[in-house]
N, C-alpha and C positions, 0 to 999 in steps of 0.2 A: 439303912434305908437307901442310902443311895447303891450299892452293891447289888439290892433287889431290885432297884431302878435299870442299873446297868443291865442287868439280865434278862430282864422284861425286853430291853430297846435290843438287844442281841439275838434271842429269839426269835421278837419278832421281824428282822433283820435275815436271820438264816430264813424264816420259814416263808418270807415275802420272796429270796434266792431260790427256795429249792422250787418255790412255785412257779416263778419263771425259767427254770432251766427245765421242767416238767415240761411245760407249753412252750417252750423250743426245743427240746429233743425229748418227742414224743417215744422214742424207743430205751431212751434211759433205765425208764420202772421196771423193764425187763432187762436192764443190763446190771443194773446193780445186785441182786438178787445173783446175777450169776457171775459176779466179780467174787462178791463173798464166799460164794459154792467153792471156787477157785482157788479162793485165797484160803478158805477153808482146809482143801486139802492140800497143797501146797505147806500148810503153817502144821499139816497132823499128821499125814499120810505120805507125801512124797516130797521131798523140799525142792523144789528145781527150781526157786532164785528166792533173792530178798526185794527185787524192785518194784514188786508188783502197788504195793501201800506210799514208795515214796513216787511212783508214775501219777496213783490216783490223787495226791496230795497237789503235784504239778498241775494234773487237769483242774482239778476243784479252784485253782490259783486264778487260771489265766480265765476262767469262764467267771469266776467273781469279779476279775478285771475289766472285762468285758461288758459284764451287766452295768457295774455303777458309772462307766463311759457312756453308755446306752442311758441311761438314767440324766446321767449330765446331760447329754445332748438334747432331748427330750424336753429339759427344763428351759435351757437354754431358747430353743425354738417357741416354746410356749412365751416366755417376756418378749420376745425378738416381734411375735405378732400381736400379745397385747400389748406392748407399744407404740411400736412402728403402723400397726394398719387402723389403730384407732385415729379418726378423720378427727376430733371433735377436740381433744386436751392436747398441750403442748408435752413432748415428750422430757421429761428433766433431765440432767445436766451426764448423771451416772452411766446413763447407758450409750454417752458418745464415749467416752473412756476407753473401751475395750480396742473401739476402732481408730482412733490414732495410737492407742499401742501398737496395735496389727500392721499401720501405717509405717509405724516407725522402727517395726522389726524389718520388713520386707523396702523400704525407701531405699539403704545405703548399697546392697546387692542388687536387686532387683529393677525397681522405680525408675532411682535416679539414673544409672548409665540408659535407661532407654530413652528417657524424656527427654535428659543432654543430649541424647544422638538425632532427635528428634526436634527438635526447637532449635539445635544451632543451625541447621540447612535453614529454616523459618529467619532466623533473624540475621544470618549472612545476605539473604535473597534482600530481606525488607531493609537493611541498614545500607546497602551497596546501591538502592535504585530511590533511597531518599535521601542521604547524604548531605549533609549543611555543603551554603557555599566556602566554608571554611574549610573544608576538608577533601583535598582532590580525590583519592583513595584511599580504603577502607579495607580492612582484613582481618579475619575472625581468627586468633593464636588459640587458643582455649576456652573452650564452654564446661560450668561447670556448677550444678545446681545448689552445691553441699550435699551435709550430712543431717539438716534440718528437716524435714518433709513438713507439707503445711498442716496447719490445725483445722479439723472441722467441726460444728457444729459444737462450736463453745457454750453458746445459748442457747444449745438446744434446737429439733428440728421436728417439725411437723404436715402435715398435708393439707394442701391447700386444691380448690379442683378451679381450671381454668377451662371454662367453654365445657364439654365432658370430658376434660383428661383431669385424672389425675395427679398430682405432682406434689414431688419431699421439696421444702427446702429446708435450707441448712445455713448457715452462718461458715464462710471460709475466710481465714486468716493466717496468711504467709509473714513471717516474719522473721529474716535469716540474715546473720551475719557471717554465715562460710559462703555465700556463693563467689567463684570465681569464672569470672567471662575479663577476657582481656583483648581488647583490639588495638592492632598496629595502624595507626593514620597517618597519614602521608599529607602533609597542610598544604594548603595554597597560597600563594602571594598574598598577600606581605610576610606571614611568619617565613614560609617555606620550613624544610625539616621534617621532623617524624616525631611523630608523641607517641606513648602507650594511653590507653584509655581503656581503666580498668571498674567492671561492677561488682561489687563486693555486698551489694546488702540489697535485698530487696523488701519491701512492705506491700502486701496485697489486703484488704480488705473490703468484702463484701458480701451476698448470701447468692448464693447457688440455686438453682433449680432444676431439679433430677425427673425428668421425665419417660418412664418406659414405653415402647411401641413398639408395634408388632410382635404383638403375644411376647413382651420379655426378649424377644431378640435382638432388641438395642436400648441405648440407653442415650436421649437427649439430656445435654447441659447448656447451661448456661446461669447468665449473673443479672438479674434481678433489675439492678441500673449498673451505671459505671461506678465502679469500683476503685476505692481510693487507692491510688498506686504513688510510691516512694520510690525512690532508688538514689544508694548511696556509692557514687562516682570518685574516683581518685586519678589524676594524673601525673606521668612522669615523663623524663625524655626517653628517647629510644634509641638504642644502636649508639652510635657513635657523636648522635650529635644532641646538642648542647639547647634543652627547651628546661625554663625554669618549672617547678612541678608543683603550678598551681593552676587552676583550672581555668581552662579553652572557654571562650566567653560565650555562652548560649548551649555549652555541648549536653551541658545535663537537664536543661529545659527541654532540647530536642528529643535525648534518650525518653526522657517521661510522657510525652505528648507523642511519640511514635511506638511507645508500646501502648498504651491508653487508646490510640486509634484502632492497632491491632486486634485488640479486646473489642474496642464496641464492633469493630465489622465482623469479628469470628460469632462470639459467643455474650452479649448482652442482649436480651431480651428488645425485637421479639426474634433476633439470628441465634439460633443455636448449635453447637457442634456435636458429635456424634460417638459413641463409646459402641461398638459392635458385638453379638457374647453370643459369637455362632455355636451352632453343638457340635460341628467339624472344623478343625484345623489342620486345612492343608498346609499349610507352612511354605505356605506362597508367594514373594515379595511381589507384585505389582510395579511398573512403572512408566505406563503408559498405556495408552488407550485410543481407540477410532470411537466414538459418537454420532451417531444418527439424529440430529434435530430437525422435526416439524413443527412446523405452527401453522395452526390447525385456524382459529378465529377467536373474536372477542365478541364479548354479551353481556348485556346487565349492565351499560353505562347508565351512570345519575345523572342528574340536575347539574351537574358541578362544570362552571365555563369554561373553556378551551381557549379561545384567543379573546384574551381581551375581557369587554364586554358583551362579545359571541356566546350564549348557552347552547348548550351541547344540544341541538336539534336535529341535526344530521345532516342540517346545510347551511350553505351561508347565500341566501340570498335565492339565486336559482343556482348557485352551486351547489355539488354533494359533500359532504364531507372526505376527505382523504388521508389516513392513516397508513402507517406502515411499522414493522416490529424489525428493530436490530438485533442479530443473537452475540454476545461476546460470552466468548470462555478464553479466560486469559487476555491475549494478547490477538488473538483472533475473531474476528468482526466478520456478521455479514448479514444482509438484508434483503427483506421480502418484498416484493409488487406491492402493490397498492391497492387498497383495500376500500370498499365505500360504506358510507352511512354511520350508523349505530349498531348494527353488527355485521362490521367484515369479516370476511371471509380469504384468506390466503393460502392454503397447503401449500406450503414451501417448503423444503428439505433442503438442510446441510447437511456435509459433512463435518464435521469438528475435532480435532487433533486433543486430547487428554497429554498433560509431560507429569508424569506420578499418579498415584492411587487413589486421589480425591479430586474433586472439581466443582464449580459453581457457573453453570449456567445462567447467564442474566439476560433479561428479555426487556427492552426498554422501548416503549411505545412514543413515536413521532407523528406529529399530524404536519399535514402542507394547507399553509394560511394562504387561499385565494387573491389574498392582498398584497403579497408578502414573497419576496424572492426565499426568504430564510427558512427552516424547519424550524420546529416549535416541541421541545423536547415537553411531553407530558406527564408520565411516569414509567415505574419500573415494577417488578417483579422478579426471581431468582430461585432456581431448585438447587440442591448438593445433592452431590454422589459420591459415593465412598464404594472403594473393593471391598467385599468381607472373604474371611479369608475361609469360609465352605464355597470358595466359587462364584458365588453371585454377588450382586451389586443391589444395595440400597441407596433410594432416591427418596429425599423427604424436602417440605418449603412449607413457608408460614401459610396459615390457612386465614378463614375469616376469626375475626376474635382473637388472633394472635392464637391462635389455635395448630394444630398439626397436621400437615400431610405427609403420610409415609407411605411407600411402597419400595415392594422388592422383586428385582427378577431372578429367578433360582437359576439361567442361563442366560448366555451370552447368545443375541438374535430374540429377547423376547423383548417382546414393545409394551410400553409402560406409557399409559395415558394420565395427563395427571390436569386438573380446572383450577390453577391457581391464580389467587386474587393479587390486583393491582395494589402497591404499598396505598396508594391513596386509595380510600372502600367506593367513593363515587365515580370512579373511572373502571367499574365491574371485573369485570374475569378475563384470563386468557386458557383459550384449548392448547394443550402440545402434547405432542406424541415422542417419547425416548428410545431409541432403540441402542444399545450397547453393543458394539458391532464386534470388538473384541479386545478383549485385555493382553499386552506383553508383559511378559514376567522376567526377571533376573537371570533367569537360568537359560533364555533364549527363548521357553516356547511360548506360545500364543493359547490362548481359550478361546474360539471359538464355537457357536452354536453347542454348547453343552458338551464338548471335545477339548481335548488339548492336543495340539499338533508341537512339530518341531519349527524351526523358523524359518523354513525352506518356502512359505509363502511370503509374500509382498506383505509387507508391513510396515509403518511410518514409525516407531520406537520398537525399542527391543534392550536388551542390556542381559549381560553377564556378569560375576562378581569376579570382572578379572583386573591382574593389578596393573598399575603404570607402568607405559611401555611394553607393551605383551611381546612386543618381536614379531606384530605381524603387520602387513602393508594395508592399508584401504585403500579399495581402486575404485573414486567416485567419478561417475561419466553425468555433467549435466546436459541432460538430452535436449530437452523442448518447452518450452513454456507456452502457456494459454491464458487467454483472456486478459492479460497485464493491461492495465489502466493507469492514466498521468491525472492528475487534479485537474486541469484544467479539460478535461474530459473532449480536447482536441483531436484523438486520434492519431496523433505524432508521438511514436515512442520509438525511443531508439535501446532498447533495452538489453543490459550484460548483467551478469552477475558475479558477488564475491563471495568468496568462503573462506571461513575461517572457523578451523582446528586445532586450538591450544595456541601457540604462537605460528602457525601457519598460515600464509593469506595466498590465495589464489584469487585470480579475474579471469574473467571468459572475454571473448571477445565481445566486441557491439555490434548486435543486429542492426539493420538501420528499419526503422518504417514498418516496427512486426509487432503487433498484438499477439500474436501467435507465432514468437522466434522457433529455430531450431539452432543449435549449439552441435551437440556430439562433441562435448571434448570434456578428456577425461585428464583426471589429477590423482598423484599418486598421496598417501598422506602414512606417517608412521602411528600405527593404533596406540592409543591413551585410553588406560581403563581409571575407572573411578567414577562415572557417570559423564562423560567429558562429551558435549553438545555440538555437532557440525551446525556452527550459524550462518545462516544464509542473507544475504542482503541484495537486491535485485534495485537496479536504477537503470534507471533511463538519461541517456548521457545528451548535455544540452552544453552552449558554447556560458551561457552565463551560469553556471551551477549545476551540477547531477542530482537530479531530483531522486530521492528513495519512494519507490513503487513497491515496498512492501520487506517485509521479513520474515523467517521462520527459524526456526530448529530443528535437528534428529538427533536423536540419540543414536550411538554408532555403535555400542555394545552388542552383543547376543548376536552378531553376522555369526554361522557358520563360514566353515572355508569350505569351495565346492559349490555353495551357491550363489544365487543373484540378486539380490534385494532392488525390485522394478517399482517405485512407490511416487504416487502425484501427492505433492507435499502444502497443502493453502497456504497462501503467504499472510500473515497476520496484519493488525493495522490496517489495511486496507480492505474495500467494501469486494473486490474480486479478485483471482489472479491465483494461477498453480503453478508450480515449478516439476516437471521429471527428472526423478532423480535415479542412478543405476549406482548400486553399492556392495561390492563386493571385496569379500578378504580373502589374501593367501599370506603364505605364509612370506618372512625377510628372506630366507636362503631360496627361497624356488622365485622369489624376485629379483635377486642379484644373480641367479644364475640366468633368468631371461635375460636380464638385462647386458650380464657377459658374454652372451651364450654367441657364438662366433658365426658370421656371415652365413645366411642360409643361400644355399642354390640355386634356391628359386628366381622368377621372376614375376615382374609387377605387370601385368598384362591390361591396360586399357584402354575400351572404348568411349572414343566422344561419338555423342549419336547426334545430341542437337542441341539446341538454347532457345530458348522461349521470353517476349518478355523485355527484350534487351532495351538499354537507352539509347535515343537517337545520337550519336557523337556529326552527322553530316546535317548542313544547311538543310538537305531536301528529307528530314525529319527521319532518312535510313541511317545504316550503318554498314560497313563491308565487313564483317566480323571473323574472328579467327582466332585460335586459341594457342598463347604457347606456355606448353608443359614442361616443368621443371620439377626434376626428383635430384636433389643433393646436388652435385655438380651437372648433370645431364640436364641437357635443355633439348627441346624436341618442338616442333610445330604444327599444326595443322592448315590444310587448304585454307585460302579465302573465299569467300560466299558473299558476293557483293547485291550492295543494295536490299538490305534485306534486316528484319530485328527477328525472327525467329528460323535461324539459319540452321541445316542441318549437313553436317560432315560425314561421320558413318566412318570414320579412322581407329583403327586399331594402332598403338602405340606400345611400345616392349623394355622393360627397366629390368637390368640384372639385381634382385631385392638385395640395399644393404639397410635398409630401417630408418633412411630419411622421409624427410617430408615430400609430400605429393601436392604440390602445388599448379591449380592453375590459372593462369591471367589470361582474361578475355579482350583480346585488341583490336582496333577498329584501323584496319589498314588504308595508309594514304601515301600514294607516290611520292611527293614534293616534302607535304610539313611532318613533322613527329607523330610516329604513333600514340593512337588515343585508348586508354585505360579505361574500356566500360566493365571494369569490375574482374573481383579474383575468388576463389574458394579454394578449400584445402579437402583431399579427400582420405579420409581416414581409411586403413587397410589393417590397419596391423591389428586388430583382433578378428579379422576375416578367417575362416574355416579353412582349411588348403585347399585347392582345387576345388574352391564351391565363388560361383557367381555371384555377384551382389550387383542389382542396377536399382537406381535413387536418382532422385531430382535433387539438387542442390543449389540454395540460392546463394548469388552472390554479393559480396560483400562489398563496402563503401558505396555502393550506387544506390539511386533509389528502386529499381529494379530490376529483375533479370534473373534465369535460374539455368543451369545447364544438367543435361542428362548423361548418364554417364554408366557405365557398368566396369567394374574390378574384378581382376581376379588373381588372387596371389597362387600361380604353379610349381609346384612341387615335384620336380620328377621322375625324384628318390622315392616319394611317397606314391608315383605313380607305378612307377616301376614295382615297388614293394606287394601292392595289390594288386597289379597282375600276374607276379610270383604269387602272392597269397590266391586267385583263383587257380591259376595253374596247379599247385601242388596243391587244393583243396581239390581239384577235378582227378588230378591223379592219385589221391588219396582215397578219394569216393570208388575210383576203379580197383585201385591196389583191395581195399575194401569189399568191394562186391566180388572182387574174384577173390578173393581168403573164404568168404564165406559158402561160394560156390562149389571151393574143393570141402571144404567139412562137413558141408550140406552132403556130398556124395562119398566121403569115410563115414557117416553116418547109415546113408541106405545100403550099403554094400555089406556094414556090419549087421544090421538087420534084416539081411538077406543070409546074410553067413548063418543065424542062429535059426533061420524057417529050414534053411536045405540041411543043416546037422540034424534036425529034430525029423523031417522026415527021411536020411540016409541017402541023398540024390547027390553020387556021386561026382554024376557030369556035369550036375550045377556047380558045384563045388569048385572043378576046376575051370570053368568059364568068369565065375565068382574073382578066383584069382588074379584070371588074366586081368579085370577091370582092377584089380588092386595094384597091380603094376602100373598101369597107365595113368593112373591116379596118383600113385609116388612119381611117376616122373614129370608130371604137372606141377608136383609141388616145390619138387627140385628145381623146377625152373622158375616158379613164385617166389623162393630164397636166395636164387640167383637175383630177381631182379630189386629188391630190398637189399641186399649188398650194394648193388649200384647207387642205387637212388640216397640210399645210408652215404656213400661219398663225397656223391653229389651235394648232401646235402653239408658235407663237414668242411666243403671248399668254399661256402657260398658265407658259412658261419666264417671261416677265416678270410673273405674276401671284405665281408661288412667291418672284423676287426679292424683288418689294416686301414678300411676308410676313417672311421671314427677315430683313429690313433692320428693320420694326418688331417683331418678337418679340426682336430682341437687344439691342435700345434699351430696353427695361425690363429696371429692377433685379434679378437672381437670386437667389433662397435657397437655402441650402444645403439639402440635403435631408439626414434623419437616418441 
């Protein structure tokens, strides 16, 4: 019975196969038929092999292999959507199984190195900038998640719909005792010393919320409420010095309550994070970005009071109401005019600096209380952006009903309008307009307008994957600054700046009395790969304290060498203020050879034209002005111009170039008492083009006013010399030229004169013919003669430049400044 069983279910087994290999290869009915023809006579008539039976036996194999895979699959997807898409039963326990298998084949290769590479920049940035006061400094030795991956959907998961979206959740539960994260701390008084502070275990419990947008090309998460978090902490001494290894008093309450905060601002309901599932991957790293912000207006305010016992009317009394929107991204601030009523209206545009591939715009709405010096912070709002890696950029923010707004721009320059609601629902909506202005990527170039360029445009980040220390120089020039503002909104700002590069620290000078300094001075710095940030800090120097007017960052990667990177950089923290910055790489050897490269010939040719502006140094509110110039040891003067603050000279001055400073002091001449100091400047040359002009106003320094004019020119007269050999011998080359081609031009018509007079037999052409062919050989004779010369000429002039360059590099070289 059962053997007839068997062969029934076998049967029907082949004959369910052959019918599906029929209806996929519809040419089969007519192949088999003529396999057997084949094999037929092959097996009767002619034998020419035996593989024909074990070929058909292989194909029959791998196409039965095929099918019941196709069959599997098939099944598979059938449960996947009767469970997973039915809205209404909870899904049982069985069918999460498959997927923390799946989890936990691909976690230990795959998962985990990316989410480790991923989360420790996260928690080095968050652990270094909240720090107990127990702990001077912090450092991140090892991140490392284990070999655990977490569990999901223990109990099961099902769809729940929120506002019209639909949504899984899921039950998630981490619970690991291989993870290792070790940090080096550095205590502060009283312990003093270094501990290690190591996390070894962590407990996540919570459910999840799996949200899809934009047709399946992304995927929102997040967690339900806060999520029970654990973490199991160990301490020991470190290095060489002596901490008993029991635990820092508060350090593991801090660890828990700063990654718990992390959570609720990332990804707890109703903020959620973003999982992207482009159908292109360029395989693109991102790391910065230029943003375009508008705010556009607000609408829809409630019932809901504003100051006080003020209801939101639109005015207070016979005042209007007056509102205004702060944009911060990061550490960058900045704000709009003022706005009236119940629905103002502002179009304002920023700019906004992006440092990585994600961002959160937050828009936080102030009113000004008529009664009241103070602002009156009312609510907030906030979009994210993420790079995907087909090129474009997705933007999404909570909507009404804790709801979703998503949008995407498929290119870089396409503006993205998005109406998103105040956290509080009675304080209505705000308009803004996003434009993505462009992305920097890893490799140097830029995306732009639906393009990719190389980095040879201005750009505020950039980055390469190059390693520490590359061997190449960065030549930052801080140019000028604009708009620089002091808190006490005085209008006195005496403003310098500092930078700093790895352990490098640079300062500019102090402007005095400049909203809008100019600087021109450049710093040389040794390139640091790794992602390594030029931080900038700008104050305003004061006799009781130097006030910080602002800060920023650049990333210094992805310079090409050869170009210029010209970029106005917003200073963060503060409501205005840009810095120009000039950044450019070459390489260590083509800078120690400038730098060695031995006294040029030239000289430093300048004029003073005139001064503008000057302070009065005499009783009778003038000054007798005069200027004296100083290059290295040379000191030089100009006329005196009495009685006078905007004196004009019109002197030409002449410095043999050795690469010193160009310095000059403006003094106020007086017979009897000491000359008076109304002010000095410095004029930079040494990146001047040879024999090319530069004329600039230049304010002076230490005074509160005064600028003088001037024009430079560094001569050259090696170089000069050289191009007017180069015309010379380009003019005689042009004539050597025209007459070579003027003799071939006439060996040409003389030979096709030779072939008319053979063909019609005209002798005495013939020999007139000749005669032009002699005279034309002796033209050329003497064309050959003159290219011999000029060929000498030209191999004295090559050994005359040797011998120069052999003794100009035999003496000593100075460094020039």
């Amino acid at each position: 019975m059962v053997t007839k069983r068997l062969r029934k279910l076998y049967a029907k087994d082949a004959k369910k196969f052959l019918n599906h290999v029929i209806e996929d290869k519809p040419l089969l009915p007519f192949l088999i038929p003529l396999g057997f023809f084949a094999w037929a006579i092959e097996r009767w008539l002619v034998p020419f092999s035996n593989w024909v039976p074990l070929a058909f036996a292989v194909w029959a194999t791998i196409e039965y292999g095929r099918f019941h895979r196709q069959i599997l699959i098939e099944e598979l997807n059938g449960r996947w959507k009767q469970l997973i898409l039915n809205t209404t039963p909870i899904t049982p326990f069985e069918p999460c199984e498959w997927l923390n298998k799946l989890l936990l084949e691909v976690w230990p290769n795959y998962m985990e190195p990316k989410l480790s590479s991923r989360f420790s920049s996260i928690v080095e940035r968050r652990m270094k900038n909240r720090k107990p006061k127990l702990i001077e400094k912090l450092e991140l030795q090892e991140f490392s998640l284990g070999s655990c991956p977490p569990n999901l959907g223990r109990t099961g998961m099902h769809w729940i719909t929120s506002g019209d979206q639909k949504v899984l959740q899921l039950g998630f539960e981490w619970d690991s005792n291989e993870m290792s994260i070790m940090l080096m701390a550095k205590l502060a008084k009283p312990l003093m010393g270094t501990a290690r502070i190591v996390i070894n275990q962590i407990h996540i419990k919570g459910d999840l919320h799996l949200m899809p947008i934009l047709d399946g090309q992304a995927i929102l998460y997040s967690f339900e409420s806060t999520p029970e978090v654990r973490l199991g902490v160990a301490f020991g001494s470190g290095a060489s010095q002596t901490l008993p290894a029991t635990e820092l008093p508060g350090v593991s309450t801090w660890l828990v309550k700063l990654f718990t905060e992390t959570l609720v601002k990332t990804m707890v309901e109703p903020r959620r994070a973003c999982y992207s599932l482009p159908s292109v991957d360029l395989r693109k790293t991102a790391v910065g970005g230029v943003l375009s912000v508008t705010v556009i207006s607000a609408g829809k305010f409630g019932n809901n009071s504003l100051t006080g016992s003020n209801q939101l009317s639109g005015s207070f009394g016979n005042q209007v109401l007056q509102t205004f929107i702060e944009v911060e991204v990061g550490d960058l601030t900045r704000r709009t005019n003022f706005g009236q009523g119940l629905s103002p209206r502002w179009d304002s545009t920023f700019n906004m600096v992006l440092h990585g591939n994600t961002g959160i715009v937050r828009f936080h709405l102030y009113e000004q209380d008529p009664g009241n010096v103070k602002l009156n912070y009312l609510t907030s709002c906030e979009i994210k952006m993420k790079y995907v890696a087909d090129d474009s950029t997705m933007f999404w923010a909570i909507g009404r009903k804790s709801g979703v707004l998503a949008k995407q721009a498929e290119f870089c320059g396409k503006p993205v309008e998005m109406v998103v609601p105040f956290e509080e629902t009675n304080y209505g909506e705000l308009a803004v307009r996003l434009v993505l202005k462009e992305w920097q990527f890893s490799d140097g170039s830029i995306s732009l307008r639906n393009s990719v360029y190389s980095q040879s445009q201005p750009s505020i980040n950039g980055s390469s994957n190059l390693l520490s220390r590359t061997g190449r120089k960065l030549m930052v020039t801080v140019v000028e600054g604009r708009n620089l503002t002091t808190r006490d909104k005085s209008g006195k700002c005496d403003p310098y700046v500092k930078l700093q590069y790895g352990k490098a620290v640079h300062r500019t000078k102090t402007i005095s009395h400049a909203s809008n300094p100019v600087w021109n001075q450049m710093f040389d710095l040794d390139e640091i790969g790794g992602g390594e940030y030029l931080k900038i800090k700008c104050y305003s120097a004061d006799k009781f304290g130097d006030e910080n007017i602002g800060n920023a960052q650049v990333n210094m990667e992805g310079i090409e060498e050869g170009t210029c990177r010209d970029v106005w950089v917003p200073l963060e923290k503060v409501s205005s203020g840009e810095l120009r910055l000039q950044i450019e790489a070459v390489k260590s050897d083509d800078y120690e050879g400038y730098k060695n490269s031995p006294p040029r010939s030239g000289t430093i040719e300048l004029v003073l034209i005139e001064a503008r502006d000057l302070i009065a140094a005499d009783l009778r509110g003038t000054s007798d002005p005069y200027v004296r110039v100083q290059y290295g040891n040379m000191k030089k003067r100009t006329k005196v111009v009495h009685k006078t603050l905007n004196p004009q000279w019109n002197q030409t001055l002449e410095f043999p170039e050795t690469g010193d400073r160009l310095v000059l002091h403006v003094k106020d001449h007086n017979a009897l008492l000491p000359t008076y100091n109304i002010g000095d400047c410095v004029v930079e040359y040494e990146r001047l083009p040879p024999n090319q002009t530069v004329e600039k106003w230049i304010p002076l320094q230490g005074v509160k006013s005064g600028e003088i004019h001037v024009q430079v020119t560094r001569r050259v007269p090696e170089l000069q010399k050289k191009s007017e050999l180069h015309k010379k011998s380009s003019t005689a080359s042009n004539i050597s030229s025209s007459k070579a081609r003027k003799i071939s031009g006439q060996m040409r018509g003389i030979f096709s004169k030779f072939q008319g007079l053979v063909e019609d037999g005209d002798l005495e052409g013939l020999s007139l013919a000749l005669s032009e062919v002699e005279s034309v050989e002796d033209a050329q004779e003497e064309y050959m003669l003159q290219l011999e010369k000029e060929k000498t000429l030209l191999i004295n002039k090559i050994n005359e430049l040797g011998h120069e360059i052999s003794r100009t590099s035999s003496t000593p070289g100075k460094i020039p400044y």
